[in-house]
N, C-alpha and C positions, 0 to 999 in steps of 0.2 A: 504493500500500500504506500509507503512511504516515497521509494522509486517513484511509482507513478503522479503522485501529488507534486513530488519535485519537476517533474518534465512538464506537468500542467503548469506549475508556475512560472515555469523557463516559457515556456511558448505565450504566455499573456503576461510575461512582466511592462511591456512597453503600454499595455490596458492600464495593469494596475497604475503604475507609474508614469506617464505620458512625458515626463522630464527625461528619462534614459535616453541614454545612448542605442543607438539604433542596432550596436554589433550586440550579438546575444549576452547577456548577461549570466554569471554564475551562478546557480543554486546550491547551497549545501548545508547537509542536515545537521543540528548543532544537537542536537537531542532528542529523547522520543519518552515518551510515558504513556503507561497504560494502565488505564483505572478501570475499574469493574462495569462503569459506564460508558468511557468514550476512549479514546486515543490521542493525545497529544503531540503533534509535533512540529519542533521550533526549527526554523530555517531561517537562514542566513544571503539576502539575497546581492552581491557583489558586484559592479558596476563602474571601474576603473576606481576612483576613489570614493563612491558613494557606496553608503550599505542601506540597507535596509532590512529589516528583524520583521519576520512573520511566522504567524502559528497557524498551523493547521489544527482542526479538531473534530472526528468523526469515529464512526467506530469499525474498528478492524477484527473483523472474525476471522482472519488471517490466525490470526498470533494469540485467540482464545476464543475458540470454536463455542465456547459458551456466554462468550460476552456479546451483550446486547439482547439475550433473553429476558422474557419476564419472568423471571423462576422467585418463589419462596413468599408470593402474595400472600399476604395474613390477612386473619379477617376483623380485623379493628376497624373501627371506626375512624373517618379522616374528615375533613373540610372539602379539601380536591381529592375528586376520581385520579387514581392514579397508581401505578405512574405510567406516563405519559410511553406508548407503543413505541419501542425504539424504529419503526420503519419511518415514521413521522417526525418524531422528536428534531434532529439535524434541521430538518425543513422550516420548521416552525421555530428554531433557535435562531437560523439565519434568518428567516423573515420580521423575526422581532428584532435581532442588533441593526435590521438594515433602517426600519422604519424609527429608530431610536437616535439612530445617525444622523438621519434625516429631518429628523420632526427637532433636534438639540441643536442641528445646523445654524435651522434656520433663525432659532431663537436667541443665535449669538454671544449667549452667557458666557463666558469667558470661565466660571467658577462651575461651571458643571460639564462633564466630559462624557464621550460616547465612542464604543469601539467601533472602528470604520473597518466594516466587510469588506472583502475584495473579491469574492467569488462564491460559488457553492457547486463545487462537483459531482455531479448528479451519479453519477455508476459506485463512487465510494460515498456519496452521502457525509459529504466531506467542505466542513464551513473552511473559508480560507480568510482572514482577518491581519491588520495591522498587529503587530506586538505590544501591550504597553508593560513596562518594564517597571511601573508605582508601583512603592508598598500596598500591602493591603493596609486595613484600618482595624484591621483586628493585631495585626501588628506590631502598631503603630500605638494601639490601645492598652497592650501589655505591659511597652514601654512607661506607664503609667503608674505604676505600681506604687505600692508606699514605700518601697525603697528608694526606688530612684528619685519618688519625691524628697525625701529627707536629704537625697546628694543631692536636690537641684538640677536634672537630671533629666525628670519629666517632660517630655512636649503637652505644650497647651493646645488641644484636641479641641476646643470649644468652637471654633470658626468651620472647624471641618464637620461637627455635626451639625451643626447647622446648616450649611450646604449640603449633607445626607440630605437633611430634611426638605428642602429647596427641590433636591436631584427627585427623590419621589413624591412628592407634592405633582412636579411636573411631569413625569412621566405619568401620572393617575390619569390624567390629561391628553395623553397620546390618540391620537387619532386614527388608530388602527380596530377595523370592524372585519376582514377578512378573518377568519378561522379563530370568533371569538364568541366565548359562551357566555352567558348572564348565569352567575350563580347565587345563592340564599342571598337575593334582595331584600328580602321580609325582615324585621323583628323576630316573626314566629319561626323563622328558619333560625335565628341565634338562641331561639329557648330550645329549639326541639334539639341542636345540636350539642347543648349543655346537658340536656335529660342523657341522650346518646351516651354521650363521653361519659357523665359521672355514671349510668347503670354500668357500662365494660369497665370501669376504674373498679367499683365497689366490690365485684366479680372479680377481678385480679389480686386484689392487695383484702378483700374482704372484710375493708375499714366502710359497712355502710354507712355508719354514723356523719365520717369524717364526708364524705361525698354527697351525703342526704345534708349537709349543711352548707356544702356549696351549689348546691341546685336551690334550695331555699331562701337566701340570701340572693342569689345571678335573676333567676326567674321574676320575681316583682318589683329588684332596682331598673332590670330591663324593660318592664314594661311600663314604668316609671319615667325612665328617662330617655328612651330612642323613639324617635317616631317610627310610624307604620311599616312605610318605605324609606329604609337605609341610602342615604347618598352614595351611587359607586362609582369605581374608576378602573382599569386596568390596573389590573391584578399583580406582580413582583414574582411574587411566591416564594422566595427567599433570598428577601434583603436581610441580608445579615453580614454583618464586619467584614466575613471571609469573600463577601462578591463588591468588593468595593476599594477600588485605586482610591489611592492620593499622591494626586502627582503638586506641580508648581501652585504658589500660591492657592493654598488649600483646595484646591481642584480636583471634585470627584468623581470617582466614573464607574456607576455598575453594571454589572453583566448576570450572564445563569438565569436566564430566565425567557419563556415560549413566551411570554406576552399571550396567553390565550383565553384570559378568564375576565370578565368583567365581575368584578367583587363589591362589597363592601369596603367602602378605603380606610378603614379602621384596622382592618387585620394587616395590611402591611405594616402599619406603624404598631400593632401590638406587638405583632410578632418582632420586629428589631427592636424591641425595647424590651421582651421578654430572652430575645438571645443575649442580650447587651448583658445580662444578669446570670446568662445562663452558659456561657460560653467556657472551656475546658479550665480556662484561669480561674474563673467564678466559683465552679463546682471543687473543683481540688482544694481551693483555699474557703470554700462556705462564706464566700462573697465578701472575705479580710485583704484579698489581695489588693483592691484598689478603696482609695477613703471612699466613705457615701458621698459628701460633700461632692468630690469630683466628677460621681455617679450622676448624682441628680444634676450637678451642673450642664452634664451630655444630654443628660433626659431632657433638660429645660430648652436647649439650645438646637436639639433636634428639632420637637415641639416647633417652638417659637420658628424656627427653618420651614418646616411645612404649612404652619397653620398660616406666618404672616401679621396681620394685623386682627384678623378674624378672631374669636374667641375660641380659645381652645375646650374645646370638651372632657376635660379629663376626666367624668366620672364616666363617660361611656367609654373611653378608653381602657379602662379598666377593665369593665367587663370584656370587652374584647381582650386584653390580654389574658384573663382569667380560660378565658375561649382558646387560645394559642396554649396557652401551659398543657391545660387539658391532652388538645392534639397533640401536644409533642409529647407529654405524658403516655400519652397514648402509643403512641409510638416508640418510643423506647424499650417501652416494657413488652413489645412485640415483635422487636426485633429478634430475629433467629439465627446470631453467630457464629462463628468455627470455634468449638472449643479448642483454649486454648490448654497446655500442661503447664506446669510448675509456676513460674512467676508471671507469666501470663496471665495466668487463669485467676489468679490471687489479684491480681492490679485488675481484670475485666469485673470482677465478682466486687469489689473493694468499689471500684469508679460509679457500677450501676448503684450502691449505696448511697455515698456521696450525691448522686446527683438525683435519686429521690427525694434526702433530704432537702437538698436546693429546692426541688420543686415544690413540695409542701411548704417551706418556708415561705417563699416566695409568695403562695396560694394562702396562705393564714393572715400576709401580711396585706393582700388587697383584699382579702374579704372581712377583714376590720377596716378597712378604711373604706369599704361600702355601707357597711353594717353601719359603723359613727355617724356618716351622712344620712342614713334612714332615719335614725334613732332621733 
């Protein structure tokens, strides 16, 4: 696969690039990765003194005759159908970073960033994309720690979430209706999906109490304080730290994601403010690795990035995150791993601990701060 993605790019460098030199140009391959999902590979495209860095990303049943199946579907409960047919997926990846490109072009922000497609190979189902070589923000995020703060050491991350919040605000906004679904528009789609979640939770861990009080507490703040019809927007699906550059002057730029769902736009922003808390740093250290202070300062700054001038809703956010814990809750405990032997197995058994705790924590502490509001 990789061969043949290199000579496609040799034969349309002068497409992608219209500035080359008209004599063929090099290709060569700097790396390759293969994940359970797709295939990555980074090229290096040479031009007397000019280079240019591109990635390819498709998936090669070449090199794992079982990768790109849908194998090991459990039956839990999700938000999105999924996952998404890998015959499709590629198609519907490049059709979202093209119209992402396109739709960020033209709005000239300078502070918000988009990866520019240069192809899609139809026989390998094969996105071919510019390189960006930014940290992520999960990172970047780490570097945040109470250590480093006490050296002085920390970068101040508040401008860049903010521009997160900017980046998907405006993306909710996209202008793409080709190969896009409407999903739980209603209210009563966000109770009946909290019944869902806590009946398989209370089944799993057989804490009904604990779960019979978060469905009691979600179910008449929600119907309290969301109207009928949920405002939606195009859907992310996982905006989270790990799909997000920062390049020059806090300039962000995310990606991973089909653009296929028209959503409620509450769950992107619950869900990155639930992984903001919930991410490997979070869960190992029971959320001591970064001060709150700095926490909430991201949360506010995010927030205030998306919402703007507008008032921000935060007790409906809530519940939406309450909604995201749940899923990803849910998901965790239904994942179906290789076991591992010896210290493996002790750090996967150790970690899924850990990060139950995190999630109950987490779920005690916004359903008092629902609860205080009712009362």
């Amino acid at each position: 696969m990789a061969q043949e993605v290199s000579r496609h790019i040799n034969s349309n460098a002068l497409k992608y690039y219209p500035g080359l030199d008209k004599t063929h140009p090099e290709v060569r391959l700097i790396s390759e990765q293969h994940r359970s999902s797709s295939s990555l590979y980074r090229f290096e495209l040479v031009n007397h003194l000019v280079r240019y860095n591109i990635v390819a990303k498709g998936i090669d049943l070449a090199n794992n005759p079982k990768r790109g199946e849908i194998t090991g579907i459990d039956s839990r409960p999700r938000l999105a159908p999924g996952p998404t047919d890998y015959r499709v997926k590629p198609w519907l990846e490049y059709t979202a970073l093209k119209a992402i490109y396109e739709y960020f072009e033209k709005l000239g922000n300078p502070s918000l960033g988009a990866i520019r497609v240069l192809d899609f190979i139809q026989n390998t189902q094969t996105i071919v994309m510019d390189e960006h070589r930014d940290p992520s923000l999960r990172s970047l995020f780490a570097k945040t720690n109470c250590l480093n703060e006490l050296r002085g050491r920390a970068p101040d991350l508040r401008r860049v979430f903010f521009n997160a919040g900017v980046w998907l605000k405006t993306y909710s906004t996209l202008p793409k209706t080709e190969n896009v679904i409407t999903r739980l528009p209603h209210r009563d789609d966000f109770n009946e999906s909290v019944i869902i979640f806590t009946d398989f939770l209370s089944q799993v861990f057989g804490d009904t109490s604990f779960f019979q009080r978060v469905e009691k507490i979600v179910i008449p703040a929600a119907e309290e304080l969301m109207p009928r019809e949920l405002p939606l927007g195009i859907g992310h699906g996982d905006y989270a730290m790990r799909n997000i550059l920062v390049g020059e002057n806090d300039r962000v730029t995310a990606f991973d994601t089909c653009a296929k769902w028209r959503a409620p736009i509450y769950e992107d922003i619950a869900y990155f403010l639930v992984q903001l808390e919930t991410n490997g740093l979070q869960v190992l250290s029971q959320g001591f690795a970064i001060d709150s202070r700095t926490l909430a300062a991201y949360q506010r700054e995010f927030l205030a990035g998306y919402f703007g001038e507008t008032h921000i809703p935060i007790e409906v956010i809530r519940l939406f995150q309450i909604q995201s814990l749940l899923d990803s809750w849910s998901s965790q405990v239904a994942i179906t791993t290789k076991q591992h032997a010896g210290i493996k197995m002790l750090y996967q058994k150790s970690y899924r601990a850990l990060l139950n705790r995190r999630y109950r924590t987490i779920m005690e502490r916004l359903l008092d701060q629902i609860a205080v509001r009712s009362s």
